[in-house]
C-alpha positions as semicolon CSV with decimal commas, in nm:
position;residue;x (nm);y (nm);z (nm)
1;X;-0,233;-4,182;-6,245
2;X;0,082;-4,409;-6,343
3;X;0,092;-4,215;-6,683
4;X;0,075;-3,870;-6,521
5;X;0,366;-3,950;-6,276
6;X;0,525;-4,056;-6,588
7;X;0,519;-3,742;-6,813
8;X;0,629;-3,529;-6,475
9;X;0,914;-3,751;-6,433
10;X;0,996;-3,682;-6,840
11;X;0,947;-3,288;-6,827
12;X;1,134;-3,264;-6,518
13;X;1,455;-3,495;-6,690
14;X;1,399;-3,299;-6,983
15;X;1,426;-2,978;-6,803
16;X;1,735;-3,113;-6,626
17;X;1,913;-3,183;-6,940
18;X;1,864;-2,868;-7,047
19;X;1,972;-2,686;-6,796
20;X;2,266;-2,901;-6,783
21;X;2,295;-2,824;-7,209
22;X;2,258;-2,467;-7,167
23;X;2,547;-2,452;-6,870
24;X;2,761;-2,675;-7,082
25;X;2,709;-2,450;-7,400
26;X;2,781;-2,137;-7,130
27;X;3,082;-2,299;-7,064
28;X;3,220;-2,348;-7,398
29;X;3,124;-2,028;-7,461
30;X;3,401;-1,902;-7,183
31;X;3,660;-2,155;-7,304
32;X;3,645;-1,981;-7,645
33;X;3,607;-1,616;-7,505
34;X;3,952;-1,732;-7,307
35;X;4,109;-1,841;-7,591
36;X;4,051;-1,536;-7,781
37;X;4,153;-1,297;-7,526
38;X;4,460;-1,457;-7,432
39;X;4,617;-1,439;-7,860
40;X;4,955;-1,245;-7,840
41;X;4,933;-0,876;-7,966
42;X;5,190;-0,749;-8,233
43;X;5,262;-0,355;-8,212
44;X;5,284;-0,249;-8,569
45;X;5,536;0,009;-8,698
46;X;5,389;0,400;-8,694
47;X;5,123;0,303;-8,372
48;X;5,002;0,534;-8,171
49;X;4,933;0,455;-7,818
50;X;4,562;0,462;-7,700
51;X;4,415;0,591;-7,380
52;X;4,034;0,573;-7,434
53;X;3,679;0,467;-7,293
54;X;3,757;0,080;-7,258
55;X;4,040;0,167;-7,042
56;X;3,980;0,130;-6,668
57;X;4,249;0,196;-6,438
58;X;4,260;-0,040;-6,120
59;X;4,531;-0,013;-5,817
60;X;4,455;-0,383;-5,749
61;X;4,399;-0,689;-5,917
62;X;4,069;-0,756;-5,647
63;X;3,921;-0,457;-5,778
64;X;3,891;-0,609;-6,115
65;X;3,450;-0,674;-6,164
66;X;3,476;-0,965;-6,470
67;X;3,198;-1,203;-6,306
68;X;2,872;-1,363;-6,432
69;X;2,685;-1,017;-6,428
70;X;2,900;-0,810;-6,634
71;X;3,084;-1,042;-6,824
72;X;2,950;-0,899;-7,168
73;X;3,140;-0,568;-7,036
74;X;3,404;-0,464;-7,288
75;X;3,596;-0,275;-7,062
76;X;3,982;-0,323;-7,004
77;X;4,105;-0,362;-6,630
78;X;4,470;-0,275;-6,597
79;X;4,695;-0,252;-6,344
80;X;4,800;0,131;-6,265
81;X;5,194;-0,019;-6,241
82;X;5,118;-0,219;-6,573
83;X;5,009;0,139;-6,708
84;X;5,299;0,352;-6,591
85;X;5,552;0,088;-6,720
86;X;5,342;0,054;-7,078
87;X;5,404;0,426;-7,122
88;X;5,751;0,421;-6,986
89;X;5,845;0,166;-7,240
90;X;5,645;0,330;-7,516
91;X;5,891;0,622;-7,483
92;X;6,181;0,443;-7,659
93;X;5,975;0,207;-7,841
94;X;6,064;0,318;-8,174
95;X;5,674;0,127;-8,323
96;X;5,509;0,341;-8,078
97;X;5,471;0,762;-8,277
98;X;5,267;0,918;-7,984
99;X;4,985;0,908;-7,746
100;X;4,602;0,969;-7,785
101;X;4,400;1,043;-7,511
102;X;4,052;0,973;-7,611
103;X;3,843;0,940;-7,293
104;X;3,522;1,149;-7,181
105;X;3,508;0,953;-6,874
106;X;3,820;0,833;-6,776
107;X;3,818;0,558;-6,499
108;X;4,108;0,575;-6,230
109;X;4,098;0,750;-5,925
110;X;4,285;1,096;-5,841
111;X;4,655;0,943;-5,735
112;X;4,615;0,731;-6,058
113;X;4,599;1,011;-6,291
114;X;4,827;1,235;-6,126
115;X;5,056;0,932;-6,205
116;X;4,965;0,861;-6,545
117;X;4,988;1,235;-6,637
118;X;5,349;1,233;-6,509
119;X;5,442;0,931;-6,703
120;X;5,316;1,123;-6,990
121;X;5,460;1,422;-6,919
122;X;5,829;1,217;-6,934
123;X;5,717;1,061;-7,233
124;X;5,718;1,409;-7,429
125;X;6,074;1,419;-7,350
126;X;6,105;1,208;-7,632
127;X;5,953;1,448;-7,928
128;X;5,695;1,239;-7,972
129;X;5,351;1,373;-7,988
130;X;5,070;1,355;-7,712
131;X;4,711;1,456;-7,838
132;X;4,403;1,430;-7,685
133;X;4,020;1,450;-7,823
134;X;3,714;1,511;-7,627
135;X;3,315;1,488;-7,658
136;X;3,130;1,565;-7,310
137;X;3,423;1,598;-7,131
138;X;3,419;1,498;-6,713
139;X;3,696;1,684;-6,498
140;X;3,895;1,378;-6,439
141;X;3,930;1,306;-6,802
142;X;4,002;1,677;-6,855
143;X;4,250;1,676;-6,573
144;X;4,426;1,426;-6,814
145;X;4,404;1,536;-7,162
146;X;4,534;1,879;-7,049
147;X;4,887;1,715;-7,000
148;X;4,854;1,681;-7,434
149;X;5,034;1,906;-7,672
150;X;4,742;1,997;-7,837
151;X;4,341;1,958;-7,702
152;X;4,083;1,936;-7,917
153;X;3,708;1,912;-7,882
154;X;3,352;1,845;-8,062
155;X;3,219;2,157;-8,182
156;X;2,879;2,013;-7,995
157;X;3,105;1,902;-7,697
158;X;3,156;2,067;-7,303
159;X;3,456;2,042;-7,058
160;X;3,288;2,007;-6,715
161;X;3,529;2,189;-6,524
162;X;3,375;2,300;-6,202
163;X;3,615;2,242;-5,910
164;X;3,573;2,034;-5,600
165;X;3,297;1,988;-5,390
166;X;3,121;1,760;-5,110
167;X;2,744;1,699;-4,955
168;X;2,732;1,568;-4,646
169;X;2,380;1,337;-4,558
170;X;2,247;1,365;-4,210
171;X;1,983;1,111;-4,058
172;X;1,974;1,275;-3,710
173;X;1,634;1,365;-3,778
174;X;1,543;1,135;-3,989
175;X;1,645;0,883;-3,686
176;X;1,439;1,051;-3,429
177;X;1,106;1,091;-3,635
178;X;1,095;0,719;-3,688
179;X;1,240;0,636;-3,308
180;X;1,547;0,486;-3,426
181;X;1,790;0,519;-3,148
182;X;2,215;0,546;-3,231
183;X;2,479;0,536;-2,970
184;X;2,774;0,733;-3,055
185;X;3,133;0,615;-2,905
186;X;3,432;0,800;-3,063
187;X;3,782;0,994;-2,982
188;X;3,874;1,228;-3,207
189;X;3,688;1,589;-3,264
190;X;3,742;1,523;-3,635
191;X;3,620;1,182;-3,689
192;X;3,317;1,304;-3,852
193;X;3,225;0,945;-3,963
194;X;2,970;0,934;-3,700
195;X;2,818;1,306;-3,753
196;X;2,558;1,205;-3,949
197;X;2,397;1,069;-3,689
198;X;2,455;1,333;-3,404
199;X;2,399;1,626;-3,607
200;X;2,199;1,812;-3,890
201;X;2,513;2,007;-4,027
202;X;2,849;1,985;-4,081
203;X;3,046;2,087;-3,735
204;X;3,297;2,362;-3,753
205;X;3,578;2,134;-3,728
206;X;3,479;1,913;-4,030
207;X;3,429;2,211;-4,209
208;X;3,781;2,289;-4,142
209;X;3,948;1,998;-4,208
210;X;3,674;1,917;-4,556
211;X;3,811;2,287;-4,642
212;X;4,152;2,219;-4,627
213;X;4,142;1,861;-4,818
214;X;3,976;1,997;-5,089
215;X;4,147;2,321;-5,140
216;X;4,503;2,155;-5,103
217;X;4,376;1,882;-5,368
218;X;4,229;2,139;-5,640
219;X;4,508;2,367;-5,587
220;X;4,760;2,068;-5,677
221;X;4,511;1,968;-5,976
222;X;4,392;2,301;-6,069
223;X;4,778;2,450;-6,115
224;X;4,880;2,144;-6,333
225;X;4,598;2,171;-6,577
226;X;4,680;2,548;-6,563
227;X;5,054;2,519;-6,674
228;X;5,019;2,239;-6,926
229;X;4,744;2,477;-7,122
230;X;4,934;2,789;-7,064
231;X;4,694;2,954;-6,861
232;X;4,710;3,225;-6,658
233;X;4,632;3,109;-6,295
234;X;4,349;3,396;-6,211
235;X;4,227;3,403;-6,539
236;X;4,173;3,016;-6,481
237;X;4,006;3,012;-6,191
238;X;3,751;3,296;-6,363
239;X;3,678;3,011;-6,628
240;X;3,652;2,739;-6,377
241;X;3,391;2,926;-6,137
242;X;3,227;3,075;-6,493
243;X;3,181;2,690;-6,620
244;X;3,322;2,836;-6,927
245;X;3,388;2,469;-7,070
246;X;3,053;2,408;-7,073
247;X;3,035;2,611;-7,400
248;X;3,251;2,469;-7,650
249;X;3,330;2,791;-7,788
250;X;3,372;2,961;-7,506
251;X;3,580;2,653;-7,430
252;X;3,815;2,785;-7,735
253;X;3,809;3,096;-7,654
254;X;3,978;3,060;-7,290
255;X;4,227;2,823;-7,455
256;X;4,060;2,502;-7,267
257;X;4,104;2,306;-7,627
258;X;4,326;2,465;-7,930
259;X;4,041;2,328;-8,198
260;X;3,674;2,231;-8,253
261;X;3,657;1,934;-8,454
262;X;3,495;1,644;-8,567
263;X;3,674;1,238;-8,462
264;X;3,674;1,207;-8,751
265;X;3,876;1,499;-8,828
266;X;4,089;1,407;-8,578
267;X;4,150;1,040;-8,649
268;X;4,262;1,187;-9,004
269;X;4,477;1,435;-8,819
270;X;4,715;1,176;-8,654
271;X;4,713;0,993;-8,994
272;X;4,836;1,320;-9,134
273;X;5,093;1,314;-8,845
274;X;5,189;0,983;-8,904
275;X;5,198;1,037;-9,294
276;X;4,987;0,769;-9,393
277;X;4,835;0,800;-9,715
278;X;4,497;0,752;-9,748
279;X;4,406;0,433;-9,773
280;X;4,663;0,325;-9,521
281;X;4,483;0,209;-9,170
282;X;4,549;0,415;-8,842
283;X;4,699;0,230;-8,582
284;X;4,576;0,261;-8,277
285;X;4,685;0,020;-7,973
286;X;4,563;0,013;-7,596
287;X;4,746;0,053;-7,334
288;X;4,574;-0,338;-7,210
289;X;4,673;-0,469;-7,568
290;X;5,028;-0,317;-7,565
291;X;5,072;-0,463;-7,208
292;X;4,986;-0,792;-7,345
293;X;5,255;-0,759;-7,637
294;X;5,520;-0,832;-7,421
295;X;5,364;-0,924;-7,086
296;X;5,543;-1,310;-7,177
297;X;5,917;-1,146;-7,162
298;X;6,128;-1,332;-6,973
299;X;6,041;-1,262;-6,584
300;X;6,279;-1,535;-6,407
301;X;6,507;-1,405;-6,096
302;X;6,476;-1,227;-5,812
303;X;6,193;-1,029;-5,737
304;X;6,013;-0,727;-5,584
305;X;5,668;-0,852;-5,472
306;X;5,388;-0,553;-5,486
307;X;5,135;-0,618;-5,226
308;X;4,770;-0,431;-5,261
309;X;4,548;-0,396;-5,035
310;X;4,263;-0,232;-5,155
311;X;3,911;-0,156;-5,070
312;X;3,753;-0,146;-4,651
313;X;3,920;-0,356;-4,403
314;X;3,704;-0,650;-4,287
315;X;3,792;-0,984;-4,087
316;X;3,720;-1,306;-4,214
317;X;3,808;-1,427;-4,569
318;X;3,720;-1,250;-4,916
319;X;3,845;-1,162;-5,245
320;X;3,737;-0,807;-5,326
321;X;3,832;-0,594;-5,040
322;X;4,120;-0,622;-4,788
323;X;3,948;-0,932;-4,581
324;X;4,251;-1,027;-4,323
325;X;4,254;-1,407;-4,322
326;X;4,344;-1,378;-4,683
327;X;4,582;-1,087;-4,638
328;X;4,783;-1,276;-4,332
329;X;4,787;-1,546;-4,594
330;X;4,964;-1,334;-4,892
331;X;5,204;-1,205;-4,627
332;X;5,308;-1,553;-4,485
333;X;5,373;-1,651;-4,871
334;X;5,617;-1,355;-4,923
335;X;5,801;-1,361;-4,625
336;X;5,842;-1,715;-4,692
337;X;5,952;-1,690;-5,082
338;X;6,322;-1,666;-5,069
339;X;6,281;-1,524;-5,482
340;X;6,096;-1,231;-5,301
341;X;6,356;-1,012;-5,198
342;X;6,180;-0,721;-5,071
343;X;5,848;-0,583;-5,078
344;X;5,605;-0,335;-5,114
345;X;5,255;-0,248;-4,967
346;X;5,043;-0,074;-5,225
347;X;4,777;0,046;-4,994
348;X;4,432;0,224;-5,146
349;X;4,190;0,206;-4,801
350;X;3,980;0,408;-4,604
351;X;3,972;0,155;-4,314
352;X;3,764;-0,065;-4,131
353;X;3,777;-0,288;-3,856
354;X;4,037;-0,216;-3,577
355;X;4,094;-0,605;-3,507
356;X;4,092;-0,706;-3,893
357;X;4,341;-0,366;-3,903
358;X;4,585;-0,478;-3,607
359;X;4,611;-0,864;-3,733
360;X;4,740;-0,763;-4,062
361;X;4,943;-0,489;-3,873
362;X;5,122;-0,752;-3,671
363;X;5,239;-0,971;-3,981
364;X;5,343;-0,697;-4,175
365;X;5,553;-0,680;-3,874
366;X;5,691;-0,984;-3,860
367;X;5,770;-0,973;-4,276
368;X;5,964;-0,653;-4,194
369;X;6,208;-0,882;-3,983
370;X;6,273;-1,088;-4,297
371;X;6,338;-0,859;-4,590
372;X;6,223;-0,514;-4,681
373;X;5,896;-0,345;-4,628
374;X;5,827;-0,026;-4,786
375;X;5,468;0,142;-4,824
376;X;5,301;0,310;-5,115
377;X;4,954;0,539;-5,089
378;X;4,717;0,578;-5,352
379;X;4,374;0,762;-5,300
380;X;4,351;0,697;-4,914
381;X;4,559;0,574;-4,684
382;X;4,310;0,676;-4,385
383;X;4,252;0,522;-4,048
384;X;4,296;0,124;-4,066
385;X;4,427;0,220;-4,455
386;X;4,686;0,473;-4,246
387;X;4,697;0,195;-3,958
388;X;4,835;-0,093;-4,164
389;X;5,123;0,104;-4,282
390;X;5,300;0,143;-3,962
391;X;5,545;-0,166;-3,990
392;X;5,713;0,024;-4,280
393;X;6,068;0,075;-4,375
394;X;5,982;0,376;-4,511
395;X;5,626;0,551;-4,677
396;X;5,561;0,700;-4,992
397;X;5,239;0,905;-5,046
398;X;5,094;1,091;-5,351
399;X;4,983;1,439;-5,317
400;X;4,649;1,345;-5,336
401;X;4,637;1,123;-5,092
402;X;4,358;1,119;-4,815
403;X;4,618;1,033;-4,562
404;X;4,599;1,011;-4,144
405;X;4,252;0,988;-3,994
406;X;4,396;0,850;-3,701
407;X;4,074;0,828;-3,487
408;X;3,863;0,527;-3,375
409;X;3,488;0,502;-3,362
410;X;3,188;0,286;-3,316
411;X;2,787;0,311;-3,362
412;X;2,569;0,082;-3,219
413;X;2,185;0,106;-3,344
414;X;1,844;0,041;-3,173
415;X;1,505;0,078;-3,215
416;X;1,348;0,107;-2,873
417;X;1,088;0,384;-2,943
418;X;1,041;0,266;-3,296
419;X;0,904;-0,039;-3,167
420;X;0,710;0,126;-2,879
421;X;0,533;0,321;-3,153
422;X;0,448;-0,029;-3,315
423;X;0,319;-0,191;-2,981
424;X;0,648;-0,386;-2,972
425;X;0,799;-0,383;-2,658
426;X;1,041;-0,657;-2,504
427;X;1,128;-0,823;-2,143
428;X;1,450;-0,933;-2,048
429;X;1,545;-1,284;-1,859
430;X;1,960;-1,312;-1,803
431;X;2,202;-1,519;-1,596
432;X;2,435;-1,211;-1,522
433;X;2,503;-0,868;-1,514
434;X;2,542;-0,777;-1,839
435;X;2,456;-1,038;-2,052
436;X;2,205;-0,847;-2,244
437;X;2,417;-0,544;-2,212
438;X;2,304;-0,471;-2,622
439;X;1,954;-0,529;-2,738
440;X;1,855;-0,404;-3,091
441;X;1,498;-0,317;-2,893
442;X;1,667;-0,134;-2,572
443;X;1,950;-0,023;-2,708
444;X;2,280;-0,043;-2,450
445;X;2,312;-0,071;-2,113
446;X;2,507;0,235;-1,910
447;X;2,781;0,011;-1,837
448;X;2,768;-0,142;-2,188
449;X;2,859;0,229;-2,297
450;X;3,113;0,266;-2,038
451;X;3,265;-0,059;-2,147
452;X;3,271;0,041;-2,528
453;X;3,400;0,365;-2,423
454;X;3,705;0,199;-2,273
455;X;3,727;-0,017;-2,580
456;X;3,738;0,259;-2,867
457;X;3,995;0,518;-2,574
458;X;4,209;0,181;-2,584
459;X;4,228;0,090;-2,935
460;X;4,309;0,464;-3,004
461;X;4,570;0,442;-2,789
462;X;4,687;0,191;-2,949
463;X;4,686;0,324;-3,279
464;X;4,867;0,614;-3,171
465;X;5,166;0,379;-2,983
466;X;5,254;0,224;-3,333
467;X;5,224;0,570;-3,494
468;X;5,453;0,676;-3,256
469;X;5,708;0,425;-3,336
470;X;5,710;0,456;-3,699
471;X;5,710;0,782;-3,712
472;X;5,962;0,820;-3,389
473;X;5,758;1,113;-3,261
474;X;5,593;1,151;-2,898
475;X;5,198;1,081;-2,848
476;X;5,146;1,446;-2,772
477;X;5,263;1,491;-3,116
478;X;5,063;1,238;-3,289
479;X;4,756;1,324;-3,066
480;X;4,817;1,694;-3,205
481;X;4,769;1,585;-3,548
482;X;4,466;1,301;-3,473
483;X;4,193;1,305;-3,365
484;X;4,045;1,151;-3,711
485;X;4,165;1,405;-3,892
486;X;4,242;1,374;-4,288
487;X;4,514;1,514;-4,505
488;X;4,609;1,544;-4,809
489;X;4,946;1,391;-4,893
490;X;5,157;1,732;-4,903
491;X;5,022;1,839;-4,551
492;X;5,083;1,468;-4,435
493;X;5,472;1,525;-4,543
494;X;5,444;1,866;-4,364
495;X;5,333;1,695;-4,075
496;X;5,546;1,387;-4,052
497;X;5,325;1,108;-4,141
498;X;5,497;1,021;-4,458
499;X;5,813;1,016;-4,551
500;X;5,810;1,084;-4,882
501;X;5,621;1,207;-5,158
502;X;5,635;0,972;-5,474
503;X;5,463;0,691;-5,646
504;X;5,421;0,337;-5,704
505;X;5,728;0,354;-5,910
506;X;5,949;0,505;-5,649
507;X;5,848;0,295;-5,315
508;X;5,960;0,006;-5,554
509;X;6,305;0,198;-5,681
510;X;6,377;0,209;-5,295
511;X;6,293;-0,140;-5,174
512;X;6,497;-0,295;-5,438
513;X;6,787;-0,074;-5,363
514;X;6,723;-0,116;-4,992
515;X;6,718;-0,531;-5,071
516;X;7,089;-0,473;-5,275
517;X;6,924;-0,561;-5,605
518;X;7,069;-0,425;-5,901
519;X;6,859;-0,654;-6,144
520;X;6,472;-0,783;-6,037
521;X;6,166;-0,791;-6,190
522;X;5,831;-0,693;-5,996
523;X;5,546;-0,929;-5,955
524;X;5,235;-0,815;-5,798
525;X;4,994;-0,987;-5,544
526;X;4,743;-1,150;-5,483
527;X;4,689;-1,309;-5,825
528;X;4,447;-1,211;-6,015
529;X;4,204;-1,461;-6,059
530;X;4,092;-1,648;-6,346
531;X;3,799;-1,588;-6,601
532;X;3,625;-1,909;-6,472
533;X;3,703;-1,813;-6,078
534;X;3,602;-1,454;-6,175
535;X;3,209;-1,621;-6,283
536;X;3,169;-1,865;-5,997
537;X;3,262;-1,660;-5,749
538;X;2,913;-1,451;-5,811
539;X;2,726;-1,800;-5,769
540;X;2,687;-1,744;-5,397
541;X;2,352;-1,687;-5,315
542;X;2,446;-1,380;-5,129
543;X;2,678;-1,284;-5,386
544;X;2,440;-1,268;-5,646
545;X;2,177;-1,086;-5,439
546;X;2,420;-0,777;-5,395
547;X;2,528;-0,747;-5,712
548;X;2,159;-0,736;-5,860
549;X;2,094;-0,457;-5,647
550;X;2,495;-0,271;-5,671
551;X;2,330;-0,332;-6,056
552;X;1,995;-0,106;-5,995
553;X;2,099;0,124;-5,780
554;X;2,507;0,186;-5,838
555;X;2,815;0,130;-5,655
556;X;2,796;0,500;-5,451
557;X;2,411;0,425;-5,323
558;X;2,506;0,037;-5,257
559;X;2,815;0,145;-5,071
560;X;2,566;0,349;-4,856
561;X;2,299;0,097;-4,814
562;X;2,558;-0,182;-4,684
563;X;2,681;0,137;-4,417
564;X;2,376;0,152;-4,282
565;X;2,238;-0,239;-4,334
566;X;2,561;-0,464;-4,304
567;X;2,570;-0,593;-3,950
568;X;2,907;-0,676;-3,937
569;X;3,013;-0,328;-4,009
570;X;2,793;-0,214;-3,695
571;X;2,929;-0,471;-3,440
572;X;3,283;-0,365;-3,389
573;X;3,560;-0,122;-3,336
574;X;3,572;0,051;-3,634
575;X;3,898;0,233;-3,800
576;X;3,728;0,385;-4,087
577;X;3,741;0,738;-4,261
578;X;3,413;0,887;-4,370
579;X;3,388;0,968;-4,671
580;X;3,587;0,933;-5,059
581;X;3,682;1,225;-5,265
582;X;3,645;1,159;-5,628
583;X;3,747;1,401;-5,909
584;X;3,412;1,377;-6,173
């Protein structure tokens, strides 16, 4: 017996040792991965600057997915401002010949490349070249590469150009075949978060509002890819509703792409362009790798702090999304750093929670009392996203932009007859009135409804009293415009939720000269993190639960599943839009 305890003990020290091996070997692994990613890039003479596959585009640095699941992932993460600048400099950088867009797929969201393709568009003010190649081409990367001098595409390749569309899911019946049981609190006629659940198709005021969002988007998009091909605009809407670019020479024909050619045709064109002979290498530099070749310039002085705030707004304390201990954090640190001179609010949300939402509200408010505060939209600014932006000096707002939404909601879940159907049923023993005015078998109480209902009529009141004061217009006004309902950027201009339209680039052009600075530099915020605090992070149990399944199933469907199986997302006032529009 002594000798089997024995040779248990020595398997289970051996197996501990190598466990502890194998994490030390990880480690070094890291250390050296580090060390090789962080070597300075040198921009050779006749470079051409690359847009391609391992290029993704984020608005914030806690959008950035380097962890211990996808660590092997070659893709790039840079900053959309780091992007826009990169180009800007590449203009009168005399190593950099042109730009080659090279992506099938390209990874940014609509305000991003509606950003990038005007950056481009001022660097062909130079006389420099802009090209762009394509294999199975998605819209989005289309709706890029059509801002190129010349297109060209695989003689076995397609341009999915199909316009804009959306699906709405409804579980109403779903819901009552299986006896679950949803209570439905809202104000607004168009905050059709909730209509899912009350409905089995789209009501005629969604319809109206999804109808005008997407045709004031496509027409922005549509007209731009239009002009930069020198297209006629009727003749290309006939190829768009045709799907003419799913035939590459059909594609040709309709002057989608000027040529049908092989890469490596095409790599040997810009070498021609370049006149390189033919041994001589092509080369061809990133847009993360020339960001890194001169990312260590001097950076001392004053500065313009970017804030983003990115992702749903949640309370407690997080990294990836907009979680508002950690955001009331970030803004105490820049109202307090006297190098920060003025700042701007980079905000890319379709809401959240109301009380995570008016926290961060109310420091943004005190900030604005120290230096300047000026707001910049990306892809939404909707509900809490829209909410958050009232302390503003002034706001900027792409085109694009889902913007407004200003509606409050909440839906509260039960399964009284599901259980019933199951032989569960449930008694109730309380000290007062209500407190078991919620029960996840019995669903709420009539003065647990009534109680809500005051809750979500107050909080929208709310909403709309700091609206009102930004905007300096009456609550009839705002009302008019409410209700949960979504704009695009232009309308939102139109309508006097923004003041401006512009980008990143231009909210930070005014807050410096609104802070008196003639020279700054701009630093963004939050950090991003580390490599190593990137890994561990993912080594909460939890953590590492949801990103096997976000792994199996995809980001859209896990986005869904935590909707519908996150409790904290069902227990509170909720400030949210409902849905995202992506160009694919």
């Amino acid at each position: 017996m002594r000798s089997f305890f024995k040779n248990v003990l020595a398997n289970i020290v051996a197996i501990v040792l190598l466990c502890a091996l194998f994490f030390v070997f990880f480690i070094m692994m890291l250390v050296f991965s580090s060390m090789g990613n962080d070597k300075s890039v040198v921009v050779k003479n006749n470079s051409v600057l690359t847009i391609n596959l391992k290029t993704n585009i984020i608005d914030s640095p806690t959008e950035e997915e380097m962890g211990l699941f996808n660590i092997s992932e070659k893709q790039k993460s840079v900053l959309l401002y780091d992007v826009l600048e990169a180009i800007k400099k590449a203009k009168t950088d005399d190593h950099i010949k042109g730009i080659s867009i090279e992506a099938d797929d390209f990874h940014a969201g609509m305000t991003q490349i509606d950003d990038i393709r005007n950056a481009i568009e001022d660097f062909k003010k130079s006389g420099k070249f802009v090209y762009a190649y394509g294999n199975a081409v998605s819209q989005a990367s289309y709706y890029l590469g059509s801002v190129a001098d010349q297109y060209y595409l695989n003689p076995s390749g397609m341009i999915e150009l199909k316009g804009l569309a959306t699906e709405v899911a409804f579980f109403k019946d779903f819901a009552d075949k299986y006896g679950i049981g949803i209570e439905v609190i809202r104000h607004g006629k168009f905050k059709s978060a909730v209509e899912p659940f009350l409905r089995n198709d789209i009501s005629p005021e969604n319809k109206e509002q999804l109808s005008t969002l997407l045709n004031d988007i496509w027409k922005n998009t549509s007209t731009k890819m239009a002009v930069s091909r020198k297209i006629d605009t009727a003749q290309f809407k006939m190829v768009v509703d045709s799907l003419y670019g799913m035939i590459p020479e059909l594609g040709l024909k309709y002057k989608l792409a000027d040529k049908l050619i092989q890469k490596t045709e095409y790599d040997q064109m810009l070498k021609t362009k370049l006149s390189l002979k033919e041994k001589e290498k092509l080369n061809k530099v990133s847009l993360a790798g020339y960001i890194k070749s001169y990312a260590d310039e001097d950076k001392s002085g004053e500065k313009v702090a970017v804030l983003y705030a990115s992702g749903g707004i949640n309370n407690g304390d997080g990294y990836n999304e907009i979680y508002s201990e950690k955001y009331i954090k970030y803004i105490k640190d820049l109202q307090n750093d006297d190098k920060v001179k003025a700042v701007v609010f980079r905000i890319n949300s379709p809401g959240g929670s109301a009380n995570a939402s008016d926290e961060i509200l109310f420091e943004l408010q005190q900030l604005k009392k120290k230096k300047p505060l000026v707001v910049s939209f990306g892809d939404y600014a909707a509900s809490g996203g829209y909410y958050i932006a009232m302390a503003a000096d002034k706001i900027y707002s792409e085109p694009n932009t889902l913007t407004g939404s200003i509606g409050v909601f909440g839906v509260i879940p039960y399964y009284k007859d599901l259980a019933n159907k199951n032989g569960i049923r449930s008694d109730i023993v309380a000290t007062n009135a209500n407190s078991q005015y919620y029960s996840a078998l019995n669903g709420v109480t009539p003065y647990g409804v009534n109680l809500i209902t005051r809750s979500v009529e107050g909080t929208y009141k709310r909403f709309v009293h700091f609206v009102t004061q930004n905007r300096k217009q009456t609550f009839e006004q705002i009302d008019s415009v409410g209700g949960g309902r979504v704009w695009s950027g232009v309308r939102a201009k139109q309508i006097g939720l923004v003041d401006e339209l512009g980008t990143l680039n231009d909210a930070v052009k005014f807050a410096a000269q609104k802070a008196g600075l003639k020279s700054y530099h701009v630093s963004s915020y939050p950090k991003r993190m580390t490599q190593f605090e990137q890994i561990f992070k993912d080594l909460n149990e939890d953590d590492i639960s949801a990103r096997i399944i976000k792994n199996k199933i995809g980001k859209a469907n896990y986005d869904i599943l935590q909707q519908i199986t996150d409790q904290k997302l069902q227990s509170e006032v909720k400030m949210e839009m409902p849905y995202q529009i992506k160009i694919n």
